[in-house]
C-alpha positions as a LaTeX table, in Angstrom:
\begin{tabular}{lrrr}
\hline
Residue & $x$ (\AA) & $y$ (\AA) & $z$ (\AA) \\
\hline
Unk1 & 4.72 & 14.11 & 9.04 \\
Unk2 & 1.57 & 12.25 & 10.09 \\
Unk3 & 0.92 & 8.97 & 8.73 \\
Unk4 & $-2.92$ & 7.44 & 9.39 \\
Unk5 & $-5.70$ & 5.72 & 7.29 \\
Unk6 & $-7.35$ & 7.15 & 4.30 \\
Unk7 & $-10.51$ & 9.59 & 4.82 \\
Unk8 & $-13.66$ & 9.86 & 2.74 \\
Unk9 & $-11.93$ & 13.77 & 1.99 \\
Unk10 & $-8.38$ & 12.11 & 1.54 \\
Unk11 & $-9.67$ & 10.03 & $-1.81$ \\
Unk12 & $-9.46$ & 12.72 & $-4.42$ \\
Unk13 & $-5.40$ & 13.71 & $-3.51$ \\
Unk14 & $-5.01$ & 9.80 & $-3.48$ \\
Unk15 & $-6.58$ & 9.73 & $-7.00$ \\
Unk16 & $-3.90$ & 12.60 & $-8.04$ \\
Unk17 & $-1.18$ & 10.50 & $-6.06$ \\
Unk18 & $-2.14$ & 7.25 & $-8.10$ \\
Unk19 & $-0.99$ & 9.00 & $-11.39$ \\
Unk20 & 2.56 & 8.81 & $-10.37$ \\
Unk21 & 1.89 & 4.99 & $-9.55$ \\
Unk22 & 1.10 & 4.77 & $-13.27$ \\
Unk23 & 1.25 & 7.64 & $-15.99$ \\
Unk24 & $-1.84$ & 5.56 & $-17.45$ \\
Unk25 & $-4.04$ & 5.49 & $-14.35$ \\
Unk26 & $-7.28$ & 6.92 & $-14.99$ \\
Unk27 & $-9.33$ & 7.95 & $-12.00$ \\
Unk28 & $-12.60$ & 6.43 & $-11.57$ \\
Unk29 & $-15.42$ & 8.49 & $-10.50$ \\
Unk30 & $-15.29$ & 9.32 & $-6.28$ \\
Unk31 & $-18.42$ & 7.37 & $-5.24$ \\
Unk32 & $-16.89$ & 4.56 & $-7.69$ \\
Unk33 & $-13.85$ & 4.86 & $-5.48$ \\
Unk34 & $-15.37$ & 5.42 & $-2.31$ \\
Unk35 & $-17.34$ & 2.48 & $-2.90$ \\
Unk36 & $-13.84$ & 0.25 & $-3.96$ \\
Unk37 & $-12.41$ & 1.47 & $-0.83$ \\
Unk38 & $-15.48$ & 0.51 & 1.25 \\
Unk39 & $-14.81$ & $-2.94$ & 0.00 \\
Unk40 & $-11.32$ & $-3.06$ & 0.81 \\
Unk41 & $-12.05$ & $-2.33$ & 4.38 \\
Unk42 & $-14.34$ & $-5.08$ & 4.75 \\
Unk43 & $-11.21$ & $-7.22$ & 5.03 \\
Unk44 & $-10.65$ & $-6.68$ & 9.17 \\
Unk45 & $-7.31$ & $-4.61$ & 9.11 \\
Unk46 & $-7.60$ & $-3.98$ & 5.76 \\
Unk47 & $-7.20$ & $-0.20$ & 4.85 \\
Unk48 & $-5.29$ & 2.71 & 3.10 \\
Unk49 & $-2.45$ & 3.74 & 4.62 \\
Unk50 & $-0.89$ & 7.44 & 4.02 \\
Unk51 & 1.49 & 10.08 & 4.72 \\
Unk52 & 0.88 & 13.57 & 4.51 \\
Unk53 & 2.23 & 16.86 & 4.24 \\
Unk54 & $-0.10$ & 19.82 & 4.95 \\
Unk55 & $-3.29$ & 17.62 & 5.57 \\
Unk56 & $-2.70$ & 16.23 & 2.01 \\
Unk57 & $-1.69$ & 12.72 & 1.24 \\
Unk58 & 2.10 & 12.37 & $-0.08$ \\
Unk59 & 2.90 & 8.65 & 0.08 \\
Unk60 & $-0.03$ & 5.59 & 0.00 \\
Unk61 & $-0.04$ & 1.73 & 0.38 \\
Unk62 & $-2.72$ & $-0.72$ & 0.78 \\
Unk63 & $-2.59$ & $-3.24$ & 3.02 \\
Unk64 & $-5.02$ & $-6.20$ & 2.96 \\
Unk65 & $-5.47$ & $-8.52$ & 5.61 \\
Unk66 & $-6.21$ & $-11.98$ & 3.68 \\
Unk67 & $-7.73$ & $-14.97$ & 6.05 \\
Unk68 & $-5.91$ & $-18.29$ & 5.83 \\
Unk69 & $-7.10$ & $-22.03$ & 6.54 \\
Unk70 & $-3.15$ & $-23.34$ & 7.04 \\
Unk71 & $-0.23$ & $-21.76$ & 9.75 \\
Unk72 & $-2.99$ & $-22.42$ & 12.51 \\
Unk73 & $-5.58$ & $-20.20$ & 10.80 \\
Unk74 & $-2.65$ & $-17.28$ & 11.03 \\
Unk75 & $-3.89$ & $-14.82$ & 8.42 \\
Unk76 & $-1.12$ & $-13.35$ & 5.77 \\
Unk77 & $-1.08$ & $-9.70$ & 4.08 \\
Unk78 & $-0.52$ & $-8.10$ & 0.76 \\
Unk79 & 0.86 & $-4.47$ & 0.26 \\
Unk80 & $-0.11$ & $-2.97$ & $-3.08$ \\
Unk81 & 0.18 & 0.54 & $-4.80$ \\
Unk82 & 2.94 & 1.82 & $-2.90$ \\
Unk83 & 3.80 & 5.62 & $-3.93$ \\
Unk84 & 5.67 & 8.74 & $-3.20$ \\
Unk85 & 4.47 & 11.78 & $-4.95$ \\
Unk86 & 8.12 & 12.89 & $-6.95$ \\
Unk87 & 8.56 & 15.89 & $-4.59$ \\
Unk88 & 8.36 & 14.45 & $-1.64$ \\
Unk89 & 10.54 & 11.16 & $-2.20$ \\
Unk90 & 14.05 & 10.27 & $-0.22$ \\
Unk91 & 12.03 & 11.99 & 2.99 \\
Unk92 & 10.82 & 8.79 & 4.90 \\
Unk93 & 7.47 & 9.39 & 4.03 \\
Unk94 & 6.80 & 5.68 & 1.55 \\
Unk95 & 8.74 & 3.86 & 4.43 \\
Unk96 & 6.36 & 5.24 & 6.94 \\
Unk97 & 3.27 & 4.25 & 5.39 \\
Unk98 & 4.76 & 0.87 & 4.87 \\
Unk99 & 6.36 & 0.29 & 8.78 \\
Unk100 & 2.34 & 1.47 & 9.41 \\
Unk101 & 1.17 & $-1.09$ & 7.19 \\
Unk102 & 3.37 & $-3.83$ & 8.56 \\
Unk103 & 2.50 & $-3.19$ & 12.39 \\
Unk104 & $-1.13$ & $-3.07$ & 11.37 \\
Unk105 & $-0.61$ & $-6.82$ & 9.35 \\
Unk106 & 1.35 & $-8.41$ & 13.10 \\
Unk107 & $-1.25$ & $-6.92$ & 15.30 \\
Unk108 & $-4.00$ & $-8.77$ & 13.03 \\
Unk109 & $-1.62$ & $-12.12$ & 13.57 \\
Unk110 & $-0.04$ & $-12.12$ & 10.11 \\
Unk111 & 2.75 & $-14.72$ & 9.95 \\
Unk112 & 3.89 & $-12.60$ & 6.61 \\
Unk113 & 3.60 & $-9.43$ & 4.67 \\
Unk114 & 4.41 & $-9.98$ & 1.12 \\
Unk115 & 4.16 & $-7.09$ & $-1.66$ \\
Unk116 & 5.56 & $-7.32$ & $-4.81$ \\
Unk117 & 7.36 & $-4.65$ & $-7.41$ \\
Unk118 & 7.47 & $-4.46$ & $-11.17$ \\
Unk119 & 10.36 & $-1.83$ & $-10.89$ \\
Unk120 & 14.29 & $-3.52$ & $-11.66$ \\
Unk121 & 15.44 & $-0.40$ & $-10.78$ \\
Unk122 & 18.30 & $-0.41$ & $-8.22$ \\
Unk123 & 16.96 & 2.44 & $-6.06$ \\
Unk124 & 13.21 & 1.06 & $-5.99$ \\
Unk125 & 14.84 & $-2.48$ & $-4.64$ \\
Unk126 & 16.55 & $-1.00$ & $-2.37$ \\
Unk127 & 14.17 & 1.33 & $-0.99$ \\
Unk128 & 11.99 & $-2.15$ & $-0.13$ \\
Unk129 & 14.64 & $-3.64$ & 1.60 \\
Unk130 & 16.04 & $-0.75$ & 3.41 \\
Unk131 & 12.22 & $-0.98$ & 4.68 \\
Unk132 & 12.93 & $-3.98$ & 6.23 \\
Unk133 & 11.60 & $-6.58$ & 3.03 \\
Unk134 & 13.76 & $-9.40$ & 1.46 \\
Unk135 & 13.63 & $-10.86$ & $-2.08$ \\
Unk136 & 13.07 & $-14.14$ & $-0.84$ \\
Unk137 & 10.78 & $-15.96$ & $-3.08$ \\
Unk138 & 10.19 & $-16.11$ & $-7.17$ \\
Unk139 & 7.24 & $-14.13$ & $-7.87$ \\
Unk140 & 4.34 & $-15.10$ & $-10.76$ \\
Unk141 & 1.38 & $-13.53$ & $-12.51$ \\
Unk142 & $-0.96$ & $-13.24$ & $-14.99$ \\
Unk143 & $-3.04$ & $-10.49$ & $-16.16$ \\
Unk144 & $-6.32$ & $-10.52$ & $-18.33$ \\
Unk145 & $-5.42$ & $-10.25$ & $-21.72$ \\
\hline
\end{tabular}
């Protein structure tokens, strides 16, 4: 298992991956992508995190590193889009990209990773806090209508 950052080449398996994030994911064209992804990285520590198998990405989070004006300027992080491709789930592989993620948010100075799930399921909380996260604070949204 080798878990690293995305690669330019890495972006069209991590389009593929995305679907099992959601069934109703629709890929955006690669330099569309590319271009997203360039902007994600302009956040220092910022990046796509990913396991593969084979050379070919299995399991993906994104971590960005989000400046911060209180906790003496200590910057916080935010994972998002965590996902295991189906056949390659209960193997360690999400938990690495995530421990990856998380080392990569203290060496920046984080005082806190937070990430956030839409999933009730038992198996999906527990996966989270088996991967060293607690349900610790009320979460809120809102989403364009």
């Amino acid at each position: 298992m080798l878990v690293r950052t995305l690669t330019e080449s890495d972006m069209p398996h991590l389009q593929k991956l995305y679907r099992y994030l959601d069934a109703d994911n629709t890929e955006i064209p690669l330099n569309e992508a590319l271009q997203r992804w360039e902007m994600l990285k302009g956040y220092p520590h910022s990046d796509i995190f990913v396991a593969c198998k084979d050379e070919v990405p299995v399991a993906s989070c994104s971590l960005i590193v989000i400046p911060n004006l209180t906790r003496i300027g200590a910057p916080y992080a935010l994972i998002e889009n965590v996902v295991t491709h189906p056949d390659h789930r209960k193997q360690g592989l999400g938990t690495a990209v995530l421990h990856a993620a998380v080392e990569t948010a203290w060496q920046a100075g984080c005082y806190k990773v937070m990430l956030m799930t839409g999933s009730k399921q038992a198996s999906t909380l527990k996966f989270y806090q088996d991967a060293g996260f607690e349900q610790s604070k009320t979460g809120f949204q809102i989403r364009r209508p």
